[in-house]
N, C-alpha and C positions, 0 to 999 in steps of 0.2 A: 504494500500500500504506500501510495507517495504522502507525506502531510508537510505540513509549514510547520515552524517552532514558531511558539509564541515566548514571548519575553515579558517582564515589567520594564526592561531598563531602554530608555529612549536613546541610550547612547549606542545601541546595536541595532539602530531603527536607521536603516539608511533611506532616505525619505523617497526617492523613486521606487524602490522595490516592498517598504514596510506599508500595512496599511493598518491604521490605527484604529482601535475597540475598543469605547467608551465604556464603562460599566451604566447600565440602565435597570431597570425593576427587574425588565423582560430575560436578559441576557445571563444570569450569572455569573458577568466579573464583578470583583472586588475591587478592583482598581483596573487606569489606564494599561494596554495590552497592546504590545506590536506584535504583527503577524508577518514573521522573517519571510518574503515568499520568494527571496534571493538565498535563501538556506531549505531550498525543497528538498527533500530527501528521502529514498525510500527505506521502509520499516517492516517489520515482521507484524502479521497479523495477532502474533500473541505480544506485541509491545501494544498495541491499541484500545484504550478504554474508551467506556462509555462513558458521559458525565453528563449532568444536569444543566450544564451550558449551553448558550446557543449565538452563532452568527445569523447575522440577516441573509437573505440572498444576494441584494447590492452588496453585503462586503464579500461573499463567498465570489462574485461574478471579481469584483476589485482584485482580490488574490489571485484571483485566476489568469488575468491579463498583465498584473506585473512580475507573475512568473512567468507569462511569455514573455515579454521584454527584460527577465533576470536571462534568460537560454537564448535569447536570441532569435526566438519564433518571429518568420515573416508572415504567416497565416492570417488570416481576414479573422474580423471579429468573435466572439466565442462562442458556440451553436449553445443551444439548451439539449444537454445529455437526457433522455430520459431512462439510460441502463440503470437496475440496482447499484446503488455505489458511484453512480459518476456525477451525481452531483444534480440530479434535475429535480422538479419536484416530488416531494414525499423521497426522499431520498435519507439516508443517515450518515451522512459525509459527517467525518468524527477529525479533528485536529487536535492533538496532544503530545503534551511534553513531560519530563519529569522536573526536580527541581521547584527552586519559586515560580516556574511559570504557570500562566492563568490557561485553562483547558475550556474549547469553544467548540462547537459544532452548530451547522446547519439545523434550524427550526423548518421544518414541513410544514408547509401551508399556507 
């Protein structure tokens, strides 16, 4: 599974490729959250939890697009995935880290 590290620390936030995640009622964070999408990396299915977090769609589609421009994607705009797992709606796209950082996922619906 590929996911983005999330951070608290703004100093790892390089501001073309981070995209930032306010803490709201809705979401789950505890505090402000960068989403490293220039530190994608793929993970083992048993490093992946579930958690009680959640991104919007606008910021999921945001990561999505400044990890093409972290690799270098010349690809036209970003379709809407409707695979299990790739991210469309009702999907359970999960992003997580260990560590201080704050753990975010995709809200369905």
């Amino acid at each position: 599974m590929l996911v983005v590290p999330m951070t608290r620390d703004e100093g790892l936030a390089h501001r073309s490729f981070a995209e930032r995640i306010e803490p709201t009622p809705d979401n789950g964070a505890d505090t402000t959250c960068w989403a490293l999408a220039h530190h994608v990396t793929s993970v083992s299915l048993r490093r992946v939890n579930r958690t009680a977090s959640w991104i919007t769609a606008e910021q999921l589609s945001s990561i999505r697009q400044r990890i093409r421009i972290a690799v270098g994607a010349s690809f036209g705009p970003a379709s809407t995935e409707t695979e299990s797992g790739a991210g469309g709606p009702g999907c359970d796209d999960r992003a997580t880290s260990g560590g201080r950082s704050c753990r975010l996922k995709e809200r369905a619906g």
